[in-house]
Every structure is written in structure tokens, then in C-alpha cells.
C-alpha positions in Angstrom: -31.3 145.1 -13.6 -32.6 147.0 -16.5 -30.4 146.2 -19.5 -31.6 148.6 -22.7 -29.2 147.4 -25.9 -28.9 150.4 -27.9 -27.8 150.7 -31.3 -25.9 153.3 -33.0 -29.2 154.7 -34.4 -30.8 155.0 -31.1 -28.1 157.0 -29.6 -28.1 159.4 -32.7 -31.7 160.3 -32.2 -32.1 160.6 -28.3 -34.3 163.6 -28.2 -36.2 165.2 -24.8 -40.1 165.1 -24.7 -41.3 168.5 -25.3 -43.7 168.6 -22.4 -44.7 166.4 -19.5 -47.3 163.3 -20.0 -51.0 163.8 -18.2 -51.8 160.1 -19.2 -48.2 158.7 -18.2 -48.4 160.6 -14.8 -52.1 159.4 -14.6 -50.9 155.7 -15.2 -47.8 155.9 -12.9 -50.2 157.3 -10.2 -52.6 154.7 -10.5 -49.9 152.7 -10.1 -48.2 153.9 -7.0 -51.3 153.9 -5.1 -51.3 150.1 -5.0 -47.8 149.9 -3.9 -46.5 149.8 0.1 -44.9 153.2 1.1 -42.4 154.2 -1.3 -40.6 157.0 1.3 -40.4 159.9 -0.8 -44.4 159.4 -1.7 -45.7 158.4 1.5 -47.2 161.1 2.7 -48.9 161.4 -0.9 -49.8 158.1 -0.9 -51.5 158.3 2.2 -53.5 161.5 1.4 -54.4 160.6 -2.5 -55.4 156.9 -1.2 -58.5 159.0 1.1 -59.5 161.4 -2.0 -59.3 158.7 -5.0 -62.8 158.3 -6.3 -64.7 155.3 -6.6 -65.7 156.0 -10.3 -62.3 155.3 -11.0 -60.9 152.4 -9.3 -62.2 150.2 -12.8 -58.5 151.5 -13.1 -57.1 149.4 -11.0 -58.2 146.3 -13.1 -56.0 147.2 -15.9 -53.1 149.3 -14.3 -50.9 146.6 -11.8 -48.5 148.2 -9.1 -45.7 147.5 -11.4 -47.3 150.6 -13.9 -46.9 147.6 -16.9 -50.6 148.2 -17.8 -51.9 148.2 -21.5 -49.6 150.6 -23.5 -52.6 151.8 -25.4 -53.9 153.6 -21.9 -50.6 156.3 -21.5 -50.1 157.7 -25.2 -47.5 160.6 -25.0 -49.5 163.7 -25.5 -50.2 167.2 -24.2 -53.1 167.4 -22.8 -56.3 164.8 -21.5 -58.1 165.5 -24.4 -55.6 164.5 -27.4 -54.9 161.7 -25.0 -58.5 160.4 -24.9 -58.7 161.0 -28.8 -55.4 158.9 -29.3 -56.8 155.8 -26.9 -60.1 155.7 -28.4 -58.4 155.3 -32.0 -56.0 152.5 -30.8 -56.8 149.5 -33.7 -59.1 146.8 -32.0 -56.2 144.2 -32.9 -54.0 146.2 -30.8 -56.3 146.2 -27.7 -56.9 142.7 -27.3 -53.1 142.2 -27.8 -52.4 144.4 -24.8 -55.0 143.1 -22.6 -53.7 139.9 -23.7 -50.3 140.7 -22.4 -51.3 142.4 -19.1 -54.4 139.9 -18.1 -54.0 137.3 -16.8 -50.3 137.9 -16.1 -50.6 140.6 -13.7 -54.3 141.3 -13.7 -57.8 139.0 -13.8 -59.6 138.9 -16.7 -63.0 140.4 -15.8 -66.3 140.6 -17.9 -65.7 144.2 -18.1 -61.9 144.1 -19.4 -63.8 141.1 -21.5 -66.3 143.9 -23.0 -63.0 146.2 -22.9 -61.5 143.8 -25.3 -64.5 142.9 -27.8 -65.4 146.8 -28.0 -68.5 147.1 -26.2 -69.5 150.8 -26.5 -71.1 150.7 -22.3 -67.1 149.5 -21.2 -65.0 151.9 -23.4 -67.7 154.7 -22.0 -66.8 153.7 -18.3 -63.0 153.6 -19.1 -63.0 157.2 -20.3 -65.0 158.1 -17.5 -63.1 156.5 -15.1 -59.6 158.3 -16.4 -61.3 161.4 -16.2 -62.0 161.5 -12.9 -59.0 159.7 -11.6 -56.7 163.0 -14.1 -59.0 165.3 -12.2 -57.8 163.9 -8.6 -54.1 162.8 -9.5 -52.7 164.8 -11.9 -55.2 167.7 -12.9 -55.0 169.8 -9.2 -51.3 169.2 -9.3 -50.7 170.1 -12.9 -48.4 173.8 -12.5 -46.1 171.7 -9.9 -45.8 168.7 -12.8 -45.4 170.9 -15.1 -42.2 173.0 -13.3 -40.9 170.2 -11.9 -40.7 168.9 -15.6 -39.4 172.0 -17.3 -36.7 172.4 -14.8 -35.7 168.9 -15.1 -35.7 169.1 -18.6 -33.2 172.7 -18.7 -31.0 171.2 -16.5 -30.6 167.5 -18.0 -30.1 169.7 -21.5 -27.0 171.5 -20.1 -25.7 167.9 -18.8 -25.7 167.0 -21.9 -24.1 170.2 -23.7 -21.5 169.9 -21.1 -21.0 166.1 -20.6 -22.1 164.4 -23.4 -24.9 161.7 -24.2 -23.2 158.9 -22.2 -23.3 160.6 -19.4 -26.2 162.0 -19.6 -28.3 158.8 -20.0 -26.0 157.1 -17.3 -26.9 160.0 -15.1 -30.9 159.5 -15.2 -31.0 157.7 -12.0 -28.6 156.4 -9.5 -26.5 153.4 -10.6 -26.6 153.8 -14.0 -23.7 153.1 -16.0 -22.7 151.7 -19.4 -21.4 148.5 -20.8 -20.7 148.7 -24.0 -23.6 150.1 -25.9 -25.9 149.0 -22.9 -27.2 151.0 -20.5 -27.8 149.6 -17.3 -29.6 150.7 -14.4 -30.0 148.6 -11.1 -33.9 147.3 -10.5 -35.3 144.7 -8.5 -36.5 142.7 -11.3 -34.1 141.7 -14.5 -35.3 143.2 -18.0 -33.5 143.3 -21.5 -34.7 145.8 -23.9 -33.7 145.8 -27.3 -33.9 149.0 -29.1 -35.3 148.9 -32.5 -33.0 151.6 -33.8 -35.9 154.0 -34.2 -34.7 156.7 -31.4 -35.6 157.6 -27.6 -37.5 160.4 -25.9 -36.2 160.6 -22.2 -38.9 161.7 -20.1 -38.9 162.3 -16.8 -41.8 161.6 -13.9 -41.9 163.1 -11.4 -44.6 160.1 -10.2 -42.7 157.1 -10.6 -39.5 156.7 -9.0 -37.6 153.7 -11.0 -36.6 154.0 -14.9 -38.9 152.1 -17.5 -39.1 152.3 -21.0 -42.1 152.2 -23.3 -40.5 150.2 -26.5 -42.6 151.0 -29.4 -41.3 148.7 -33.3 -42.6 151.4 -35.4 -41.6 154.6 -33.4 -39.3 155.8 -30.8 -39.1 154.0 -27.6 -39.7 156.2 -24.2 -37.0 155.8 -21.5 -39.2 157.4 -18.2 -37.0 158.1 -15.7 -37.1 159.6 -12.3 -37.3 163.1 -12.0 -34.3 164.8 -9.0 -37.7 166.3 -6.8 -40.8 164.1 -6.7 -44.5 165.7 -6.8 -45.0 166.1 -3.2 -41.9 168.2 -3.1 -42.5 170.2 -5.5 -43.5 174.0 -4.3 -46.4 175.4 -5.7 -45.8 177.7 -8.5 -46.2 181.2 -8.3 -49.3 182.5 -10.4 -47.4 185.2 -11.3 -43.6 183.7 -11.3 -41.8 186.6 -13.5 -43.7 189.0 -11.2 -41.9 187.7 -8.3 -38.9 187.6 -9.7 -38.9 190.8 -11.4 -41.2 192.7 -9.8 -45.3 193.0 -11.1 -44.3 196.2 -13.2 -40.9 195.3 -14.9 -42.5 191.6 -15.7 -45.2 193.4 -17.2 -43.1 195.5 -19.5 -41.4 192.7 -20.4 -44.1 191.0 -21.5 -44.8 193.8 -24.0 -41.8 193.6 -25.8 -41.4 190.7 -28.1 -42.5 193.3 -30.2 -40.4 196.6 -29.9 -42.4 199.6 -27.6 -41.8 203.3 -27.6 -40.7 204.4 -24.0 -44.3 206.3 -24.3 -45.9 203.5 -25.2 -45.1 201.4 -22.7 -46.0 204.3 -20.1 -49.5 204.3 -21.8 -49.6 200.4 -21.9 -49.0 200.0 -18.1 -50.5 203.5 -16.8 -47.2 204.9 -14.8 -44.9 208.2 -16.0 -42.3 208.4 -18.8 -39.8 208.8 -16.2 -40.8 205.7 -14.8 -40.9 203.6 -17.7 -37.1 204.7 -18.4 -36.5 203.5 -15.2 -37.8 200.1 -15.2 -36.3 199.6 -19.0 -32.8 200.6 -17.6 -33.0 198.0 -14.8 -33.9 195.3 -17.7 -31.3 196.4 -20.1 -29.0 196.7 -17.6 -29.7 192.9 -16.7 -29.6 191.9 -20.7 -33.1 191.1 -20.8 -34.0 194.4 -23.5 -31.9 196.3 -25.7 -32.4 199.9 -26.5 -32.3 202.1 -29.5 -33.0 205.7 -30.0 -34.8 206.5 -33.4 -34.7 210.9 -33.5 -36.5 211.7 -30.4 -38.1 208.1 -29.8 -36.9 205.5 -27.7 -37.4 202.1 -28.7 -37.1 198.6 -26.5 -37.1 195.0 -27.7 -36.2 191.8 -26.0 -33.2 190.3 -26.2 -32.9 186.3 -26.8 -32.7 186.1 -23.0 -35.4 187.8 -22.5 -37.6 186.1 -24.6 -36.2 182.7 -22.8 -37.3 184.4 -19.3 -40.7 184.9 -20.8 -40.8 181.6 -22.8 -40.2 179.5 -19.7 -42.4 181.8 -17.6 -45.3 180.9 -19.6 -46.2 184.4 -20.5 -45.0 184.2 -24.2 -45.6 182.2 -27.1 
């Protein structure tokens, strides 16, 4: 069982990342290509196992099967780059202390986790390497699909918990789950207590891992990962142009011009089609509530409407 001991603190300030993990993902994939078949990976496993490059199997002599490799390796940030950045400032002190912790426990201790530990400029230059060519492999190709799979797990967890409330919510992350008191427990092969430190908790979801864990930080809000409903290798590919599907190329594309309000001319000059079927296309939005209209003399004018701005946000086309 996974036992995490919240306090009233913690439950106040449970918060959702803001966006999906590339080092997390990286770490959890690294991971679950040491394990046996895991069924809703194995075909993944089998595939990613062939392509995985050699530069980067120094990985697997810090990350075990269990994903319980040194924290400083998965920092939560947006892209590889800001994620290399925060791992090559991790304090020295705090290196050795995780390398402590995950060698020789789950891992040997190697001359070059050895060199890893006292700084040596040649291992810290093989590590980065090595994590950029496993992100390229692992989570790089498959980044749209992590990224979808994440938003829509994200929406739909937020209207849980408009509708159900946090208990539910966070008993709801994976099967099992349920409260005692103000534990949350969710079944697990192994037995673990977690005491929060009263700092918060970002739920995050993976869609590369398929048990809950949490990243408990003294200083800073813990991370409760947690399985996301549709793992990677059944997620779809994403559209390039999703609104344009959904729309229709045109209509998406005069949505797209109007976070900032457009003339019914303009938008026929903007796009290169006819007045009359510019009016068209903005009746079909406004008729769906994604624009609102107003007339100003003999102009027309069209705006978004906060659903419409939504559509786009979560589409990718708007800021």
C-alpha cells in the first residue's frame, strides 16, 4: 500500500501541474524498459527496447525498474532544456546524497556514478548526453500524443473536482484509492508511508508509468504522479491541424484571427475568400458561441467569445 498522511495544509494547496514533465516521462521510461511486460505497454516495450540507443543505457545505472532513481535527474519543467539547466545546478551536497540513497540499494556503485558523485566534468558531460539521446527516442518523437493525453487528463480531472470535490478527486487517481482519515491510500505491491510536509501537492499525471508515486520534496510541494485513464501507446496521433478538423480549415482560420476583433472585410482580405463568404463562416461560429457580433454604422465587427478563446487556447493556436 501507498499510505500518503496529509495535513490540513496539504489538502488546501493541491494544485494541477501546468504542463506534462519531459524529464519525469524520460525517467518513468527508462524505467519501464527494465521491467517484464506491463500489458498495456507491451507492445511499446517491445518496440522502444529495439530503437533505445546505446549512448544512453549509462541510464540504466542510475534509474532502477522501480523509477526511484536520484530525484535530482526528473526536475518538473517544461521543456529538456530548462530541465538540463535545473540538473546541472543541483548543489554537489545534494548529489552525493541521492546517489547515496539510490546506490547501492537499488543500483551498484560504478566508477562512473563514483565520478557522477565527486563532480568530474568528463561523467556530468556523458549524463547530459546520455538523457538527450534517450528524450530524443522516448519522449521527444511522441511528444504531441504526451502532450494531449496530458491536457485532456488534466480538463477532465478539473471538472471531477468542480463537481465532486477534492476527496474524491484524489481517491479517484487510480483504482483502489480511498481515504482513511486524512490518508490517502492506494493499493501497491510494496508498503510506503509518506508524510506530507504541509507545503502542498501537484498531481500530475503520466501517461508512462502506470502505478501512483510521489516525489516528496521538505522545502516545496510534494508531486503525487499518477496514472493517466489512456497510456502512450494508446494515444492517437494528434492532428497537425486539430481545430481545422474540427471546424473546418477556413472557419479555424478565422477563428484564429479574432482574439482581436476583425471587420467582416477584413477577415475576407486576411483569408482571401468573398464578403459573402466571410459572413457565412462568422454566422456558423456565432451561431455555435464561439464569436459575438456587433455592427458599428456600416461595419461589422467579430470577436471571440471566452469559449472561443478556450477552443483556441487548448488547440494550441493561441497564446
Amino acid at each position: 500500500m501507498l499510505r500518503l498522511h496529509f495535513t490540513a495544509e496539504d489538502l488546501l494547496q493541491v494544485t494541477f501541474a501546468a504542463d506534462p514533465a519531459p524529464l519525469m516521462e524520460l525517467g518513468f521510461a527508462v524505467a519501464l524498459l527494465q521491467r517484464g511486460t506491463v500489458a498495456q505497454f507491451a507492445r511499446w516495450q517491445r518496440k522502444t527496447r529495439k530503437a533505445f540507443p546505446r549512448e544512453a543505457t549509462a541510464l540504466f545505472g542510475l534509474v532502477p525498474p522501480t523509477a526511484r532513481g536520484p530525484m535530482f535527474l526528473d526536475p518538473l519543467s517544461k521543456g529538456l532544456e530548462e530541465g538540463l539547466d535545473r540538473i546541472r545546478a543541483t548543489p554537489p551536497a545534494r548529489v552525493r546524497a541521492e546517489l547515496g540513497r539510490v546506490c547501492p540499494t537499488h543500483r551498484p556503485v560504478t566508477p562512473w556514478i563514483k565520478d557522477l558523485a565527486a563532480q568530474e566534468r568528463e561523467a556530468w558531460q556523458t549524463l547530459e548526453h546520455a538523457l538527450r539521446t534517450a528524450h530524443s527516442v522516448l519522449v521527444n518523437e511522441s511528444w504531441s500524443r504526451i502532450e494531449a493525453g496530458f491536457q485532456a487528463e488534466r480538463a477532465w480531472r478539473t471538472r471531477l473536482l468542480a463537481r465532486d470535490g477534492i476527496r474524491t478527486t484524489l481517491a479517484g487517481l487510480a483504482v483502489g484509492g480511498s481515504w482513511e482519515g486524512t490518508t490517502l491510500v492506494f493499493p501497491r505491491p510494496d508498503d510506503a508511508e509518506v508524510a506530507l510536509a504541509g507545503h502542498g501537492v501537484v498531481l500530475l499525471p503520466s501517461v508512462l508509468w502506470p502505478r501512483p508515486m510521489v516525489a516528496l520534496y521538505d522545502d516545496a510541494p510534494s508531486i503525487l504522479i499518477y496514472p493517466g485513464v489512456t497510456a502512450l501507446p494508446l494515444l492517437e496521433e494528434v492532428p497537425a491541424d486539430p481545430l481545422g478538423v474540427l471546424l473546418g480549415r477556413t472557419r479555424a482560420a478565422i477563428l484564429d484571427l479574432l482574439p482581436r476583433a476583425h471587420s467582416t472585410s477584413d477577415i475576407a482580405k486576411e483569408l482571401g475568400i468573398s464578403k459573402s463568404s466571410a459572413s457565412e463562416h462568422t454566422k456558423t461560429l456565432r451561431d455555435a458561441r464561439l464569436i459575438v457580433t456587433q455592427r458599428d454604422g456600416k461595419a461589422v465587427w467579430h470577436s471571440c467569445t471566452p469559449l472561443g478563446l478556450e477552443l483556441l487556447r487548448g488547440a494550441g493556436t493561441s497564446g
